[in-house]
Structures are given as structure tokens and as C-alpha cells.
C-alpha positions as protocol buffer text, in pm:
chain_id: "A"
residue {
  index: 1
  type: UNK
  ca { x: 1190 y: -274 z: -4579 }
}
residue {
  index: 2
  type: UNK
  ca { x: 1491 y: -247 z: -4364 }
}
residue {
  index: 3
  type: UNK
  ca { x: 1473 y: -454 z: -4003 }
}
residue {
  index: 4
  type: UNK
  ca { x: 1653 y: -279 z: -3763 }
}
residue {
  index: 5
  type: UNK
  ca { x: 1908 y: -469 z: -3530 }
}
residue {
  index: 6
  type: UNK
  ca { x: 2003 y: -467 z: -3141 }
}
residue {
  index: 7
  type: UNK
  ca { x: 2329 y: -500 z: -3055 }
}
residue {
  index: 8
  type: UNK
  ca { x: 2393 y: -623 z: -2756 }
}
residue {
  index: 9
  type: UNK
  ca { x: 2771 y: -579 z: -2575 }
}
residue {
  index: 10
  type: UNK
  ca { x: 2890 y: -823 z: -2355 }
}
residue {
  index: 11
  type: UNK
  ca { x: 3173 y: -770 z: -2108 }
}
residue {
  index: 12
  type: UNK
  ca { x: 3499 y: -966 z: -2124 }
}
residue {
  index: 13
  type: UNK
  ca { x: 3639 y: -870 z: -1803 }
}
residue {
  index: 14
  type: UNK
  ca { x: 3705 y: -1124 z: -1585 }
}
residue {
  index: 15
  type: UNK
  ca { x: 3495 y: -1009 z: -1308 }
}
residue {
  index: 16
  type: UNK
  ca { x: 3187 y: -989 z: -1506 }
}
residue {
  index: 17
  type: UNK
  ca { x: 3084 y: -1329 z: -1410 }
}
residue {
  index: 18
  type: UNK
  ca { x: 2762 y: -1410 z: -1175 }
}
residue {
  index: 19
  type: UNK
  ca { x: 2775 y: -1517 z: -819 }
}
residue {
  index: 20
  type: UNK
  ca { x: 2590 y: -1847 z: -762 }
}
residue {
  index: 21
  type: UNK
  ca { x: 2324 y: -1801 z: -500 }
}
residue {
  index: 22
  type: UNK
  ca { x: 2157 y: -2140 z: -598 }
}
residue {
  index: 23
  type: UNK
  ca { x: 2333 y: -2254 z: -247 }
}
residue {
  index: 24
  type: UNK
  ca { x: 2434 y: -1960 z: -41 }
}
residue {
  index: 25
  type: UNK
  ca { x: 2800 y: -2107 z: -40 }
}
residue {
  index: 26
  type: UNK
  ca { x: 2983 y: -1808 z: -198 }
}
residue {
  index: 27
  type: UNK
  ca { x: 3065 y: -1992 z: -488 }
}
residue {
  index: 28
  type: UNK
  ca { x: 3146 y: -1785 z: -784 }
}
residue {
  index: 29
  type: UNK
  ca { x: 3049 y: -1851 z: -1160 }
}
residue {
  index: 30
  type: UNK
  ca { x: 3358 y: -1685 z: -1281 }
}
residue {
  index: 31
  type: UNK
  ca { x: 3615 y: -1874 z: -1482 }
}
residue {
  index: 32
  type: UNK
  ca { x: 3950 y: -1808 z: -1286 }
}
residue {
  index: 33
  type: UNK
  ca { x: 4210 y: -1527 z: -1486 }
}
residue {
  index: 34
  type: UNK
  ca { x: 4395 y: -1871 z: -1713 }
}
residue {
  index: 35
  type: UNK
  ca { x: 4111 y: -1961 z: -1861 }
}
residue {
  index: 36
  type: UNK
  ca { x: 4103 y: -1628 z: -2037 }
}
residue {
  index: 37
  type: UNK
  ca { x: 4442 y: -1738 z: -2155 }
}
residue {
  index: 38
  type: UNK
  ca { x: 4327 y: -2087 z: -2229 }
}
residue {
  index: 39
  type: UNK
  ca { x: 4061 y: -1974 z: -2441 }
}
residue {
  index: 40
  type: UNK
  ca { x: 4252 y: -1776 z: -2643 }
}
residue {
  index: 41
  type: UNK
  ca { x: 4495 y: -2025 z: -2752 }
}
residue {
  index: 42
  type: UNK
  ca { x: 4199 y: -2256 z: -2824 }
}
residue {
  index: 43
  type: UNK
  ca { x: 4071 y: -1989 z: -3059 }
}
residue {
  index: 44
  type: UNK
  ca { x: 4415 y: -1915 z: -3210 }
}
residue {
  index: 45
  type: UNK
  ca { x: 4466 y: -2317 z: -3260 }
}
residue {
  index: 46
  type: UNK
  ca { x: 4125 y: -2379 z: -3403 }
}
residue {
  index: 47
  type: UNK
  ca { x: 4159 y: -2116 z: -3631 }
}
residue {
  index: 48
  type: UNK
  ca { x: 4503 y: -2260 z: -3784 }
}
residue {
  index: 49
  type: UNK
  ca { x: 4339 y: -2585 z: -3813 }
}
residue {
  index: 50
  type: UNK
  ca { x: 4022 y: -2378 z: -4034 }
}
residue {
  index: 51
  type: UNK
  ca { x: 4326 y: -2261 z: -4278 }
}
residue {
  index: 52
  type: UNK
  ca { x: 4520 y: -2540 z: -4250 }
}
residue {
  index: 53
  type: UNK
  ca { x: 4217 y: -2725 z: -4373 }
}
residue {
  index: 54
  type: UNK
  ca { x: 4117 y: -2520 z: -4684 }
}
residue {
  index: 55
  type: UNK
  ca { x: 3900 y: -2268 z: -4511 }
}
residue {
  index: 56
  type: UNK
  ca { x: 3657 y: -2449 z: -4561 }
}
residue {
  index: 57
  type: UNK
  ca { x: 3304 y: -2360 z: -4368 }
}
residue {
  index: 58
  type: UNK
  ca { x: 3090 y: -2604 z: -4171 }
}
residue {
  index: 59
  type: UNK
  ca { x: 3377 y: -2777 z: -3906 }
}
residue {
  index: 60
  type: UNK
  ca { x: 3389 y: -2483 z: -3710 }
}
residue {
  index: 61
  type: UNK
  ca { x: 3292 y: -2701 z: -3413 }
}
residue {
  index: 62
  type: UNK
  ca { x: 3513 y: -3020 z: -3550 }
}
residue {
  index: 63
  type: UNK
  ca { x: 3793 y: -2746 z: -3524 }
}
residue {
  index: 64
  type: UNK
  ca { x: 3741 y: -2591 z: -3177 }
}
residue {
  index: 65
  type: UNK
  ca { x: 3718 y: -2940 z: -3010 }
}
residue {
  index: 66
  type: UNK
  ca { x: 4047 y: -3062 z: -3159 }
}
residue {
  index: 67
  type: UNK
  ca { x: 4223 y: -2728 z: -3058 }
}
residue {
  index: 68
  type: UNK
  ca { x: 4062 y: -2800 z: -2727 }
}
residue {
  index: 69
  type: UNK
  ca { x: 4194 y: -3117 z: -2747 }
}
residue {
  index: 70
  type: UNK
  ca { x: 4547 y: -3015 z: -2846 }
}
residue {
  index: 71
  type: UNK
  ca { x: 4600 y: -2711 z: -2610 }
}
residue {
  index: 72
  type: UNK
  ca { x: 4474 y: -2899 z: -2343 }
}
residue {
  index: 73
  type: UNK
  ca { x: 4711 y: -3154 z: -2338 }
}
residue {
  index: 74
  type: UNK
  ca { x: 4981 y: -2946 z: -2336 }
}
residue {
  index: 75
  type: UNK
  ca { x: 4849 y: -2777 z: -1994 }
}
């Protein structure tokens, strides 16, 4: 029997974030316009490192945290 499957769409604009209310202080939960950029280049870096390393599955994490590590230190 077939299951049937929700998608569910998430926006990647940077004004889709939430505004905190927890406080009243105006204090948004929206990462500021480089961190867009920031990510990116932690994707594109972790990704090298997957191919670099064989392609192999099962670091994905071990992967994104030394891309983090690496772009990061270049900011």
C-alpha cells in the first residue's frame, strides 16, 4: 500500500524569521543578511570535504563542523 507524503515548504527569505516576544524588547529571531552568505560557504566547504573524503556517508556532521570551523576563521 502506498503512504502518502506532506511536503512541507519552508521560506528562505531573510525576513521569514520570528519576532521574539518572550521579552517585549523588539528583539528579532532573524539571522542578519551574512549569515545567508556564511551558510552557504559552510555548505559549499563541507561538501568538498564529503568528496574530498571518498564520499563516503555517515560524517556528514564531522564535515559541516570542520567547514564551520574553516570558513569561520577566515571571517
Amino acid at each position: 500500500m502506498l503512504k502518502k507524503t506532506q511536503s512541507v515548504s519552508r521560506s528562505t527569505q531573510p525576513d521569514a524569521g520570528v519576532e521574539s516576544r518572550s521579552k517585549g524588547n523588539g528583539v528579532t529571531n532573524r539571522p542578519d543578511k551574512n549569515s545567508y552568505g556564511i551558510q552557504a560557504r559552510i555548505s559549499e566547504r563541507a561538501y568538498a570535504l564529503y568528496e574530498e573524503r571518498g564520499r563516503e556517508d555517515g560524517h556528514a556532521l564531522e564535515h559541516w563542523l570542520a567547514a564551520e570551523h574553516q570558513v569561520l576563521d577566515r571571517v
